[in-house]
Every structure is written in structure tokens, then in C-alpha cells.
C-alpha positions as CSV (number, residue, x, y, z in Angstrom):
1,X,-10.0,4.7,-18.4
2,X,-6.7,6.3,-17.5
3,X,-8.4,9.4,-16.0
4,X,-10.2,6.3,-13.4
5,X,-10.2,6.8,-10.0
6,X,-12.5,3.9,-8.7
7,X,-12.6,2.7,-5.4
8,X,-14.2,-0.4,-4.0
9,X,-16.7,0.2,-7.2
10,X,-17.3,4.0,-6.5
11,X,-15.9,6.5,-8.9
12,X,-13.6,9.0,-6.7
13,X,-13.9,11.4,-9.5
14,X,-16.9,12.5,-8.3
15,X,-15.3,13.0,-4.4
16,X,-15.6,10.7,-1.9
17,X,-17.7,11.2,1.8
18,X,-15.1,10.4,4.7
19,X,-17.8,8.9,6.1
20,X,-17.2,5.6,4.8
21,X,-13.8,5.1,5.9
22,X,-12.0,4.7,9.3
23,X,-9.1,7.4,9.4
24,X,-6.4,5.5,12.1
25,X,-2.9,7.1,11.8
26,X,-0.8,10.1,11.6
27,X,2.0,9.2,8.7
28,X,3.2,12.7,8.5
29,X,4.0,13.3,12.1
30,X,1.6,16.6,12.7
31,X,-0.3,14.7,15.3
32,X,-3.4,14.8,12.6
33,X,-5.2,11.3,11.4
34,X,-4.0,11.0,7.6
35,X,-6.5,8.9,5.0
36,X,-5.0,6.1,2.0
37,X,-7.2,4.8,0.0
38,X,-6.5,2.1,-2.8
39,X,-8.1,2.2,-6.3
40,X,-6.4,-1.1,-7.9
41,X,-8.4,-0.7,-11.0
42,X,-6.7,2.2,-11.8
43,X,-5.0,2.9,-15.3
44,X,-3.2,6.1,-14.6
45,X,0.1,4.3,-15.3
46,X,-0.8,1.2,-17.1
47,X,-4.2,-1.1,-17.3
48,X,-4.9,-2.2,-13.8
49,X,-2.0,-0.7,-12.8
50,X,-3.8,0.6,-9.6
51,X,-2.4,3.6,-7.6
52,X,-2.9,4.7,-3.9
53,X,-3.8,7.9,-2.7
54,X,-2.5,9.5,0.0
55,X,-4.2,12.4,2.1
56,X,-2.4,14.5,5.1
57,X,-5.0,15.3,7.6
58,X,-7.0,16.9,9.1
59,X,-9.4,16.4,6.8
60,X,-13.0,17.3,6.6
61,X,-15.7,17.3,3.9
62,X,-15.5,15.6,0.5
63,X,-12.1,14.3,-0.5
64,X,-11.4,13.9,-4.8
65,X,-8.6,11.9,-5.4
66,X,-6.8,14.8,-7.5
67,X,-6.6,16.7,-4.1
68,X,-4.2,13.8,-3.0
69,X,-1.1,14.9,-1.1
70,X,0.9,11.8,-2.8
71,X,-0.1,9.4,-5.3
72,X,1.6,6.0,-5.5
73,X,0.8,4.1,-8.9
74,X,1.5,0.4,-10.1
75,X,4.7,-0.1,-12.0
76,X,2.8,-2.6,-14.8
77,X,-0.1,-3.2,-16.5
78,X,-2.4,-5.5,-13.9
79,X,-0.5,-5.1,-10.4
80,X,-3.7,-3.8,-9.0
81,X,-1.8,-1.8,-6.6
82,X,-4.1,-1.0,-3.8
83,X,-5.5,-4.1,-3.5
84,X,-4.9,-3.6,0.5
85,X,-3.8,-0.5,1.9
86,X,-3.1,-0.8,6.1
87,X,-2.1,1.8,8.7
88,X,0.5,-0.4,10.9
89,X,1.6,1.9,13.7
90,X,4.9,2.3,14.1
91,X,6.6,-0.5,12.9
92,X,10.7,1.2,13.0
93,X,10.7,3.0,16.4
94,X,10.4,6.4,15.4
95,X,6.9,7.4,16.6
96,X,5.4,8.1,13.5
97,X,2.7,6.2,11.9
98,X,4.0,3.4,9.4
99,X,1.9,1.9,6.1
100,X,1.5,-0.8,3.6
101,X,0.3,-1.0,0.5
102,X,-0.2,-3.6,-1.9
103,X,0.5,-5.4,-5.7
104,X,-0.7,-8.3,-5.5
105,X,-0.5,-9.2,-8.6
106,X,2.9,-7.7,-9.3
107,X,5.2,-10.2,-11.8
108,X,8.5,-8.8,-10.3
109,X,10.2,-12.3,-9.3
110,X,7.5,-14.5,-11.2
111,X,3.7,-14.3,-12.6
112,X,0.9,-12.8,-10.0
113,X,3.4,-13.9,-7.2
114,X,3.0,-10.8,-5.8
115,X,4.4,-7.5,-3.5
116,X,3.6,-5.6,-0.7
117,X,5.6,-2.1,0.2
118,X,6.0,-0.8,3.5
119,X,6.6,2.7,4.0
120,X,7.9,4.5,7.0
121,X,6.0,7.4,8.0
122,X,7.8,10.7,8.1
123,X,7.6,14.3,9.1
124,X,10.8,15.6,7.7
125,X,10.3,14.2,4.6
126,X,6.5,12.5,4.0
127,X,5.6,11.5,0.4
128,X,4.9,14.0,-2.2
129,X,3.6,13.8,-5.9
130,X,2.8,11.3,-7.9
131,X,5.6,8.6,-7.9
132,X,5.9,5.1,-10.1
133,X,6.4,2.0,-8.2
134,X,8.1,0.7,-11.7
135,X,11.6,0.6,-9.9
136,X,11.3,-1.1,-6.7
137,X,12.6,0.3,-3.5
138,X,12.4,4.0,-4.3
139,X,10.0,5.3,-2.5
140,X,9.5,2.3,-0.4
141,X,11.7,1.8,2.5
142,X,10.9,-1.9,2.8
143,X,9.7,-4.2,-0.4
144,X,8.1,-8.1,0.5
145,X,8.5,-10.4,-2.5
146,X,8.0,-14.0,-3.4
147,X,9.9,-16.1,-5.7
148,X,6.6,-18.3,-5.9
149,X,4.5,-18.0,-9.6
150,X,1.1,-17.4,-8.8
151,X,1.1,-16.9,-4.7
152,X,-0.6,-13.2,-4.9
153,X,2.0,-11.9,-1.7
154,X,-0.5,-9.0,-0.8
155,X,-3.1,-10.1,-0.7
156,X,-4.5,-9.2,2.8
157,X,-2.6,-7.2,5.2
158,X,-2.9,-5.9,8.8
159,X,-1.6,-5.0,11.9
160,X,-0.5,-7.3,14.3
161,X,0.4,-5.2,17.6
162,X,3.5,-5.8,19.4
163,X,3.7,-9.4,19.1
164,X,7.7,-10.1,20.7
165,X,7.6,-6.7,22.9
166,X,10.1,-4.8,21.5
167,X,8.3,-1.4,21.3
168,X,7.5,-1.6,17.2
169,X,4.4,-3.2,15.5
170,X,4.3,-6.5,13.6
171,X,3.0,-6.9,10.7
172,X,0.9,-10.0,8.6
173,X,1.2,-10.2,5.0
174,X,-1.7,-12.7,2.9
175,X,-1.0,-14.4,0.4
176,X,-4.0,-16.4,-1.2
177,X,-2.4,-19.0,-3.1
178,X,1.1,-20.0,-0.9
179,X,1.4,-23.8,-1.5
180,X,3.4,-24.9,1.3
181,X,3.6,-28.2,-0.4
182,X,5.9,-26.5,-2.8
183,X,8.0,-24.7,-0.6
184,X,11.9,-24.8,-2.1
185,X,13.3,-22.6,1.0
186,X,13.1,-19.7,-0.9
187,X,9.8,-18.3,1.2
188,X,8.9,-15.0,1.8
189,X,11.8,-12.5,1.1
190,X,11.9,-8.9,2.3
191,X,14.2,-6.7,0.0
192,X,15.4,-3.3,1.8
């Protein structure tokens, strides 16, 4: 229903016990852990749209998804945005907590082939509201795309550490159905 806020099978409407989730990174640069949670069932903005919520810590108690500091939703119908949402660290050097979320079954640059949006964590200017992913970039700082039909970019994300020591986080991006027997030398591209 567009009024859904379901998550991993449990309805958020009802609230959700903090409990059962790891909180791992400031976003939002007040040296508090911050909470996203995914819900890419979602029909807010479209069927299976998805959406992402978004909660500036400290938090405590029972969290409802319409107490969300920022809501991120799925541009189209069956994105399933929020399939994986990922702290990263701090991925661009300025000491603030950097995250990911993903569509992957966006149909941006063919069908299911997928996107993943990284978003640089801010304290001058963190998300707000309840913002469309419909456009691309805006609010994203970085978008991950694939010129492949069916590869589901997005599928699984996480953090990789400093992998080449340069200070920032790496980051590895799944995508389920990559053929590499069909690669063209297009690849993985990341849009700024």
C-alpha cells in the first residue's frame, strides 16, 4: 500500500526496536551514531519503488519511519530502493561518515541493470525531507550505473577499508547477474 513502510518483512508502521540493528556511523557530523534503514517494498512513490529512511542520532527507544529525519524514495515503479543500505566510512576525506544505498532494479541505462547512490555525509548541510531519486544525481553526490540489461548493479554493498592507503574507504558494489562473458568495455560506470 503506499502508506507501507515494511522492512525485512516487519511493518515499521508500528515502530521498530533498535535492537535489531547495528547503528555504525555518524553521517551528520555531531559525533552521534545515525540509523538507515531500507524498506524496498515500499510504494510511497511508485509500486516497489522502495525508499530509505534516514535517522540522526542519538537515538533511543522505538523508531516509526514517519519520525525519519530524511526520506530517500525510488524514482519508478519496482527499483526496490533499499535493497542494501551500507555505512562506508569516510570514503571523500572529510571525516564524516559516508553511505550507500541501493536500486537494484533501477531501468536507468537498461532493464533491472541496476544503481547504487553514494552519498557524502555532511554537517553543514545533511539530508532533509523526503526527496525523489527520479532525477539522478540530485541528492546523490556520486551515482554507479551499468549499461548491462539485467545485471542488478546493487545488489550487495559494503565496506572495504582502506584498500590502496590513501586515508579514504573503498567501497564493493554486487551485482548478481554481471556476465563477464559479455563484457563490451562498457563495465561499471560511475556518473558524478
Amino acid at each position: 500500500t503506499a502508506s507501507s513502510a515494511e522492512v525485512f518483512g516487519i511493518d515499521m508502521s508500528g515502530g521498530l526496536a533498535l535492537t535489531d540493528f547495528t547503528i555504525e556511523a555518524d553521517i551528520n557530523g555531531d559525533e552521534s551514531d545515525d540509523l538507515i534503514v531500507g524498506a524496498l517494498r515500499n510504494d510511497s512513490a511508485a509500486n516497489d519503488a522502495g525508499a530509505v529512511y534516514v535517522f540522526y542520532g542519538p537515538i533511543s527507544g522505538t523508531v516509526n519511519a514517519s519520525n525519519a529525519d530524511a526520506i530517500l524514495t525510488g524514482g519508478s515503479a519496482s527499483d526496490q530502493l533499499g535493497r542494501s543500505v551500507t555505512m562506508l566510512g569516510d570514503v571523500n576525506g572529510d571525516e564524516i561518515g559516508d553511505f550507500m544505498v541501493t536500486a537494484y532494479k533501477n531501468d536507468f541505462k537498461d532493464s533491472d541493470s541496476g544503481r547504487a547512490y553514494l552519498f557524502y555525509g555532511s554537517s553543514s548541510a545533511p539530508l532533509s525531507g523526503t526527496q525523489n531519486l527520479a532525477l539522478g544525481a540530485p541528492p546523490a553526490n556520486v551515482i554507479f550505473d551499468t549499461y548491462f540489461n539485467a545485471t542488478r548493479l546493487g545488489t550487495d554493498v559494503a565496506p572495504a577499508g582502506d584498500l590502496d592507503g590513501d586515508g579514504n574507504a573503498e567501497i564493493l558494489i554486487g551485482a548478481e547477474h554481471y556476465d563477464k562473458y559479455n563484457y563490451d568495455g562498457q563495465g561499471c560506470n560511475p556518473d558524478p
